[in-house]
C-alpha positions, 0 to 999 in steps of 0.5 A: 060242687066239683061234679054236679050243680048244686041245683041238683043235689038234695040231702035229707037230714037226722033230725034225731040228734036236735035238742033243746039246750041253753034256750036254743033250738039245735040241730047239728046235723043240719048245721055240720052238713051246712058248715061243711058245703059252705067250707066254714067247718072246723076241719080237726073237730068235724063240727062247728066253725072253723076259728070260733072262739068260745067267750060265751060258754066260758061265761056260761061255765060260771053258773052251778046249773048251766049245763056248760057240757054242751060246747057252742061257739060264739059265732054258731050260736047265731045259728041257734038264736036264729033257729030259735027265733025264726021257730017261735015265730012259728015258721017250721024247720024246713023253712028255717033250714032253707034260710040258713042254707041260703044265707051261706050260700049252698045252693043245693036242697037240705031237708030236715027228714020232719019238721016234728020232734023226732029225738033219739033216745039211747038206754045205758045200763046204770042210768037207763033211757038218756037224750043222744047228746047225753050220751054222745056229748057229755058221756063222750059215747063211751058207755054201753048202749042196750038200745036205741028208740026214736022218741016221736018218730011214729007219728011225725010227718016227713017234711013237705018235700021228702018223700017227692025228693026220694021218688023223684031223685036220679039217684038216691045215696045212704051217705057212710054216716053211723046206721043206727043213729044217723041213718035209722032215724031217718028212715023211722019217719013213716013213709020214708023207708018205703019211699027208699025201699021203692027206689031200691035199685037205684039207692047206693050205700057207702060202709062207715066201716073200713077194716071191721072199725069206724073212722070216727065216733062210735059206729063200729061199738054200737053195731055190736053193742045191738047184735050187728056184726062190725064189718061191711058184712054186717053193713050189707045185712043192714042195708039190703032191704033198701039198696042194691049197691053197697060201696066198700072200701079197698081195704075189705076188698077180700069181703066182696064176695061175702057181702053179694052173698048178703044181696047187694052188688059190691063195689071197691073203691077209695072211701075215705074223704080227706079232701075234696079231690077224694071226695068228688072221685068217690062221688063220681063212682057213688053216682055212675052207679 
């Protein structure tokens, strides 16, 4: 890490958007967080691995009732058969996590938000109640969405050592990732919004949203499809409750104003990551708050 020792850093994961496809245990944003650190991550998909080749889901296509939709590299897929296997021989998806981390390499901490089944579930007008990577993957986000539950959060436990990680941590960091989908599931695990709440003057936010639009995935449609508002603004609205500083980019400096009024502090700064020198100098920023 270019501005802190790995030792020192601790990221607690979605683990809404896990499922359960082609036999295999899948957790994507354990796994995109993982391949990104480890500098494996193919760069122009923002999943998976960098060079993969696709042998097995060509294979796969070959039968009427594989859901084939669902695209796994070759070498993600020893991932998959590792989680798979490590959990069926009953060790839960912190430990697993920890192996994997261990084996690229990280060195910092990756915490799934719950070892419990947490999975977001999206409602789309003409089908109903669909899985997240339905509607993320095979429908390519490109439906309406009325609403959004967290199926299991209510009762799941947070992992062993989430809620000691929030209290204890210098700082606590809401990475620019979608708020209804990336981060609310996080925060719908009991006793984890609380554990954020209380460290409120010490959580930083950064916006997803530059200029009223996400850069990536559908963040900006579904803030308005559920009644938010597609600006930093709206971003402000959503994350006061839990944090006192919200990052926005240079581009709605002209907002800094309207998003205090929302009461959190503003801070302008370069937020887009297109490299890693642009990502250490927002962390630094993101930090010395």
């Amino acid at each position: 890490m270019q501005i802190r020792d790995p030792a020192e850093l601790t990221a607690i994961v979605n683990v809404g958007d896990d499922v359960e496809l082609h036999g295999l245990h899948i957790s994507p944003d354990l796994d995109t967080i993982t391949y990104t650190v480890a500098g494996a991550i193919d760069p122009e998909r923002g999943w998976g691995l960098a060079g993969e080749t696709w042998h097995a889901m060509e294979a796969l296509a070959r039968f009427p009732l594989a859901r084939s939709w669902f695209n796994l590299g070759d070498r993600d897929l020893a991932t998959h058969l590792y989680r798979t296997d490590r959990l069926r021989a009953g060790a839960t998806l912190s430990e697993v996590t920890a192996e994997i981390a261990a084996a690229w390499g990280l060195g910092c901490h990756l915490l799934p938000v719950s070892d419990d089944t947490v999975r977001t579930m999206v409602t789309v007008p003409d089908d109903g109640e669909i899985g997240f990577q339905e509607y993320f993957v095979q429908r390519h986000h490109d439906v309406t969405v009325t609403a959004v539950r967290f199926d299991g959060a209510d009762t799941a436990r947070p992992g062993p050592t989430v809620l000691r990680s929030l209290a204890d941590a210098e700082r606590v960091v809401i990475a620019p990732s979608n708020p209804i989908v990336s981060i609310d599931p996080v925060l719908a695990v009991p006793g984890v919004r609380e554990a954020v709440e209380a460290r409120r003057a010490d959580v930083v936010a950064v916006s997803p949203i530059i200029a009223g639009a996400a850069l990536k995935g559908p963040a900006d449609r579904l803030l308005r499809e559920l009644g938010h508002e597609s600006s930093v603004v709206g971003i402000a609205r959503i994350y006061a409750p839990i944090a006192a500083t919200l990052v926005i980019d240079e581009a709605d400096a002209d907002k800094a104003g309207k998003v205090e009024a929302e009461g959190v502090r503003c801070v302008v700064a370069p937020t887009i990551m297109r490299s890693p020198a642009e990502a250490a100098a927002l962390g630094q920023i993101v930090l010395g708050q």
